[in-house]
N, C-alpha and C positions, 0 to 999 in steps of 0.2 A: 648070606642071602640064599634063600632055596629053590631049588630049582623053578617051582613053579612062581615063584617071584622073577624072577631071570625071565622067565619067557613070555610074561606079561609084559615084561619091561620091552622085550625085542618086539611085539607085538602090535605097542602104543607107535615104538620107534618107528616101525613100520609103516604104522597107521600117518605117522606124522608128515614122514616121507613124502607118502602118497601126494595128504591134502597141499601141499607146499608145489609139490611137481604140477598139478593140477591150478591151483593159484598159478604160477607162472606161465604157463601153457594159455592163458586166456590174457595177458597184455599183448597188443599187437604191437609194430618196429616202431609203429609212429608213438605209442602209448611207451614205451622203453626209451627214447631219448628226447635231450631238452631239446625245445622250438626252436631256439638260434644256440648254433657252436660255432660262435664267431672266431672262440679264440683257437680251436681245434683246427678248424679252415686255414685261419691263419698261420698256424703253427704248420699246417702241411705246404702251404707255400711257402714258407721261408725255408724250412727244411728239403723243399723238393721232394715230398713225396708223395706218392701213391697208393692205390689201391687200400685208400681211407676212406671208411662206410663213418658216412655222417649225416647229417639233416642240416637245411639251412631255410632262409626265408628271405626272401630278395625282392625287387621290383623286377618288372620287365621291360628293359631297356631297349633290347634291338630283337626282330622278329628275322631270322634266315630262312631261305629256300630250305626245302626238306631235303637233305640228302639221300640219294634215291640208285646211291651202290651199292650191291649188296642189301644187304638189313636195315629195312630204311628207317631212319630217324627222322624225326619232329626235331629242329635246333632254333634255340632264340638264347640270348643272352642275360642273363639279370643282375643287377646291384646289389649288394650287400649291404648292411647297416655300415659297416666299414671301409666303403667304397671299393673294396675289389670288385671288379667285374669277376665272373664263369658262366661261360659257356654248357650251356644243356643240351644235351645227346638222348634225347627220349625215343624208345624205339615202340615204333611206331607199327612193327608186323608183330609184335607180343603185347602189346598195348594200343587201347584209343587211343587218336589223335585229340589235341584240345583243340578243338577249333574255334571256340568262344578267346582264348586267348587273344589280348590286345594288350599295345603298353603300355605303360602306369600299373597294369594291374600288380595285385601282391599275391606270390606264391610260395607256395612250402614244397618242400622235397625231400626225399629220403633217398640215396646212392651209393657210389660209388666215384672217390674222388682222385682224379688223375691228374699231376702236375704240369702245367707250362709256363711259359713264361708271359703270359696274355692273366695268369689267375686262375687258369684250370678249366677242365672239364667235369662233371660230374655227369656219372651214366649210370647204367643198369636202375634205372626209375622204374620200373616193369617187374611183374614178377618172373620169376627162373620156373618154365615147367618143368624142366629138368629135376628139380631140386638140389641144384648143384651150389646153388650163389645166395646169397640173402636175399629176399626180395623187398627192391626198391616200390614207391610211389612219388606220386603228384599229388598235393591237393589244393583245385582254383573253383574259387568262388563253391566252397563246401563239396564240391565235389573230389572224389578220389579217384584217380587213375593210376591201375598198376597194370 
C-alpha cells in the first residue's frame, strides 16, 4: 500500500471517528436506557447494592413531607411493575419541585439507586452542576425535571 493510500485510509478513519463521537454526543440518559430495568432494580436488591444509575417507571403510591435538612428534597414513594416499593429523594434546591404530583399518577426517572431494606432509594434525579455525577431526571405528565 503507498503511502498516500495509507493516509487516506487514516483520514476516512479519522473522519469516521469524528461522525460516530458526534452521533453519540446527541442521545440524551433518558434516550440511552430501557423505560423499565425491572430486572436490574431487582438484582440490586437482592444483591444489596448501590450506587446503581438506572431508570424505572412506577406509580405513586405515598406522598412525604419534604425533607428540609440540609439539601432539601421533594420525597414520595412509588410501585414498581414488580411490586417493590422505593423511595424518591429528588432534590429539590438543584431541581423543580413537581407540585402537580398526586397518587395514582405514573412516573419515570433516571438515578441513582441505594439499597435498604424497605426497596431502596433512588436519588440524584437532578442534574450535577458540578459535573461531577451523571445527571438524573424526572419525567410526570410529559414534562422533565432535572
Amino acid at each position: 500500500m503507498s503511502r498516500s493510500s495509507r493516509q487516506k485510509q487514516r483520514i476516512w478513519l479519522i473522519i469516521a471517528f469524528i461522525i460516530i463521537g458526534y452521533g453519540a454526543s446527541q442521545f440524551s440518559a433518558e434516550q440511552a436506557y430501557s423505560p423499565i430495568q425491572v430486572t436490574k432494580i431487582e438484582h440490586a436488591f437482592q444483591q444489596q447494592q448501590s450506587n446503581v444509575q438506572l431508570q424505572v417507571t412506577g406509580k405513586v403510591i405515598t406522598l412525604l413531607k419534604d425533607d428540609l435538612d440540609g439539601n432539601r428534597h421533594q420525597r414520595f414513594i412509588i410501585k414498581l411493575a414488580h411490586d417493590q416499593t422505593l423511595l424518591i429523594a429528588h432534590n429539590i434546591d438543584l431541581a423543580n419541585r413537581i407540585d402537580q404530583l398526586k397518587i395514582n399518577d405514573e412516573i419515570t426517572l433516571f438515578g441513582e439507586y441505594e439499597w435498604n431494606a424497605k426497596g431502596g432509594v433512588l436519588h440524584w434525579t437532578h442534574h450535577d452542576p458540578a459535573k461531577r455525577h451523571i445527571d438524573g431526571w424526572i419525567k410526570h405528565q410529559g414534562q422533565v425535571y432535572q
